[in-house]
N, C-alpha and C positions, 0 to 999 in steps of 0.2 A: 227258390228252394233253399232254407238255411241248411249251413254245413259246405254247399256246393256252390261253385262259380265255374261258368259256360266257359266250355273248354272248348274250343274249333269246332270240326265235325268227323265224322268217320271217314277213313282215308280210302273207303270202297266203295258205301253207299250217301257217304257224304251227308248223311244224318247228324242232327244236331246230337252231340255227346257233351256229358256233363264232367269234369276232373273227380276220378275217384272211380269211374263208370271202369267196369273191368271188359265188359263186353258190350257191343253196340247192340240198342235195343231195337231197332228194323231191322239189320242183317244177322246177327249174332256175332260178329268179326272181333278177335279178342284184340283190345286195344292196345296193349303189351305185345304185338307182334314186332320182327326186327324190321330195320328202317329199308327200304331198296335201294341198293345202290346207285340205279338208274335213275329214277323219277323221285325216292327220297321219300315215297308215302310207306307208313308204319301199315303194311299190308303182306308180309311175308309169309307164306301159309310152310302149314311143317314138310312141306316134300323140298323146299328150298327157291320156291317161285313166288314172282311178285303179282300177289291177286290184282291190280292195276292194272300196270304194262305186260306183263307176260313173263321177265327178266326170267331166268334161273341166278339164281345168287352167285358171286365169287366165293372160293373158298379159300384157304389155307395155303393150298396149293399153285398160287398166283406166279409164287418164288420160290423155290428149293433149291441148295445145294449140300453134297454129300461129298466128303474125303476120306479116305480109306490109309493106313498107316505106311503105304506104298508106293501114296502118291497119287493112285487111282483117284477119279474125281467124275461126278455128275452133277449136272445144273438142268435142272426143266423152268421155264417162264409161260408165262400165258401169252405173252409178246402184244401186239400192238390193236389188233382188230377185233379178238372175241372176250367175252364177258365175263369164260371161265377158262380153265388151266382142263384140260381134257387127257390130256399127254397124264403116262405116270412112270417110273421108273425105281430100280431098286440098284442097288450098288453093295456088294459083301464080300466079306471075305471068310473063308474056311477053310481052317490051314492056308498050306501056299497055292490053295486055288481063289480066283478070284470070278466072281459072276455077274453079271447086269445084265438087268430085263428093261427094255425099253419097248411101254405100249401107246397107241397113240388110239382114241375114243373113235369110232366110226359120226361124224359131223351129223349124217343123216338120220342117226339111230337115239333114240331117247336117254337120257342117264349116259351117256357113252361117257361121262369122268368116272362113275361106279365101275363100270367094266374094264375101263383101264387100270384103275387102282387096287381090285379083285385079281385079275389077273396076274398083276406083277407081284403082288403078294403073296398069290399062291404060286409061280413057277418060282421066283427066285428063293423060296423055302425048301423045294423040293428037289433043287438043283444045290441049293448050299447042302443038302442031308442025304447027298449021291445018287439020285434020283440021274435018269436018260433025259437027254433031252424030248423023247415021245413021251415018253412017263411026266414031266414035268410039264407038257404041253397039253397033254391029255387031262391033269386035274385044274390047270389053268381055263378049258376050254369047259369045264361040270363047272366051276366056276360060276362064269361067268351064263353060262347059260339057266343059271338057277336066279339069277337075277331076272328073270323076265317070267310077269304075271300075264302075257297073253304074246298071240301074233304080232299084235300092234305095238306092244312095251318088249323089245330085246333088245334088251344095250349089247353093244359091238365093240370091239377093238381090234387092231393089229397086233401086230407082235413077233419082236426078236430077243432074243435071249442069246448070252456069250457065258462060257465056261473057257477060264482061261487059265492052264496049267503053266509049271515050268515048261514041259517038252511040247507043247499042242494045245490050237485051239481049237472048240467045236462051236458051230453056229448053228442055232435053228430059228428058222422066221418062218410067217404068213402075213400075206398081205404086203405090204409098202414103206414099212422100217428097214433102216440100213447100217449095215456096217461095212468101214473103209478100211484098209492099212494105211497109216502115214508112217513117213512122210512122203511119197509116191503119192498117197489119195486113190490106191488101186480101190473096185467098188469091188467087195466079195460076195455081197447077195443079191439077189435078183428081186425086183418086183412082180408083184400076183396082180397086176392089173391090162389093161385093155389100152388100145394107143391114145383114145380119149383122156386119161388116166381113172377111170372109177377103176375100185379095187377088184378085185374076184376070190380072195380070200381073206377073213377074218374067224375070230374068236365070239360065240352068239350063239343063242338056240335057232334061230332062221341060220345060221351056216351050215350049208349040205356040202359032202366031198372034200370038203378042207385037205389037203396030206400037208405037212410039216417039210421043207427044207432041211435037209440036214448034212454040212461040211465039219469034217475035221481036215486041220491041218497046222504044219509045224513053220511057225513065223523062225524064218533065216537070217533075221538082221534086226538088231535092236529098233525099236519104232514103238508106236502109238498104235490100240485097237481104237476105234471111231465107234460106236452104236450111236443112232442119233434115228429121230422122225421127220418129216419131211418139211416142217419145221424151219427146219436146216437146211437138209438138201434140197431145195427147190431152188437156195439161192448157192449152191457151188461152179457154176458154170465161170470158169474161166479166174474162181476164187483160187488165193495163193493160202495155202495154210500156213498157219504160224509154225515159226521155227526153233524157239524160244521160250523160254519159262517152264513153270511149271503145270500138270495136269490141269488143274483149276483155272488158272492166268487164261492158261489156251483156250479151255471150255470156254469161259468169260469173252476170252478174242473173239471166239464164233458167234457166240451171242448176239453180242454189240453188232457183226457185220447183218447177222438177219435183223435184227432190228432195226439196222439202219438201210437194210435192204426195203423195208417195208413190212414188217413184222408180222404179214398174214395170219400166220398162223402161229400153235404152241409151238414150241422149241426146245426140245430135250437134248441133252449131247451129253454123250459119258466117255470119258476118254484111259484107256489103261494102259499103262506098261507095258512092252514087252521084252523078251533077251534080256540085255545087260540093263537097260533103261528098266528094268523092275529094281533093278539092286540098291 
């Protein structure tokens, strides 16, 4: 065929393709799809999965971290065993309030990196523009359940949220995100799940009866707030938190030890001032 020289074959139906061919002529499969990162066949279909292997793609969201001019500090990683970064998180500041949402994708639920990333981007908006924490949990929760085209497609996530003033802080969660004081490591929220650990509450249209957590209270002693996903806390048992450094450094300390713990899962941790340690 002049003009053309045999280019391999299609990386789904493995038909002979010619260079210059835009779409494969037995399957249709456009040859300009992106590479997989798993198996490396140019088979990426546009929802972000590899028509091959199955993969759902890596995003953007592998690695993040956020500093705030206070010090305040967040890092989320995808950590050592899954494919993609599922966990999402916000960190802001308005006036001398400071907020962060830390949401973590339900594993079981489809898209659950859409649902976490929806989520924290609509509560942590509505909490920075003086929104309740029910008010800000409430459009988090239309959200995410607008993502879901049937029973079988509802992306899910957990979810904790911190509003932290000068005089008081307010917590609200569901499901199995946490936040600690340090440097004690007291745990100030509880978990919504069952002693197996599956959850009992999340953010999703299949979530029935959800009610929202919600503490205020006035930190007495200069320290650290912790929000962090499970990520992390699966590996603090009998872990010495750092004492040292800065917001970020510390975030990073925590990192490194679940990663070196075995890095199951994603791992968000956002760490903020409190008392005089905002100054």
């Amino acid at each position: 065929m002049t003009g053309y020289e045999k280019a391999a074959s299609c990386p789904v139906c493995e038909a002979p393709v010619l260079a210059g061919d835009i779409y494969c002529e037995a399957c249709g499969h456009p040859m300009g799809a992106p590479t997989c990162a798993s198996c490396g066949a140019a088979a990426v279909d546009a929802e972000g999965y590899c028509e091959r292997c199955g993969l759902r793609q890596p995003t953007g969201r592998d690695h993040a971290e956020t500093v705030l001019d206070n010090g305040a500090a967040a890092v989320t990683d995808r950590g050592l065993r899954r494919s993609r970064n599922e966990d999402a998180m916000a960190l802001l500041a308005s006036g001398d309030t400071i907020v962060a949402v830390v949401c973590d994708g339900v594993g079981s639920s489809p898209r659950a990196d859409e649902a976490s990333a929806v989520a924290v981007e609509t509560a942590a908006a509505a909490l920075a523009g003086g929104a309740s924490q029910q008010e800000a949990f409430d459009l988090a929760g239309r959200a995410v359940a607008k993502l879901a085209t049937s029973v079988y497609d509802a992306p899910a996530c957990t979810y904790v949220a911190a509003v932290v003033e000068p005089d008081r802080i307010t917590l609200g969660w569901a499901g199995d995100t946490r936040a600690y004081s340090l440097p004690d490591g007291g745990l100030l929220t509880e978990d919504d799940a069952i002693e197996t650990g599956e959850i009992t509450a999340w953010l999703g249209a299949d979530a029935e009866g959800v009610t929202l957590h919600v503490r205020t209270f006035t930190p007495h002693a200069p320290g650290l707030l912790l929000v962090c996903s499970d990520g992390l806390w699966r590996y603090l048992d009998g872990y010495a938190f750092p004492s040292a450094g800065t917001p970020l450094e510390m975030a990073r300390e925590m990192l490194r030890h679940a990663l070196d713990s075995g890095g199951q899962d994603n791992v968000t941790i956002a760490l903020i001032p409190l008392g005089e340690a905002r100054e």
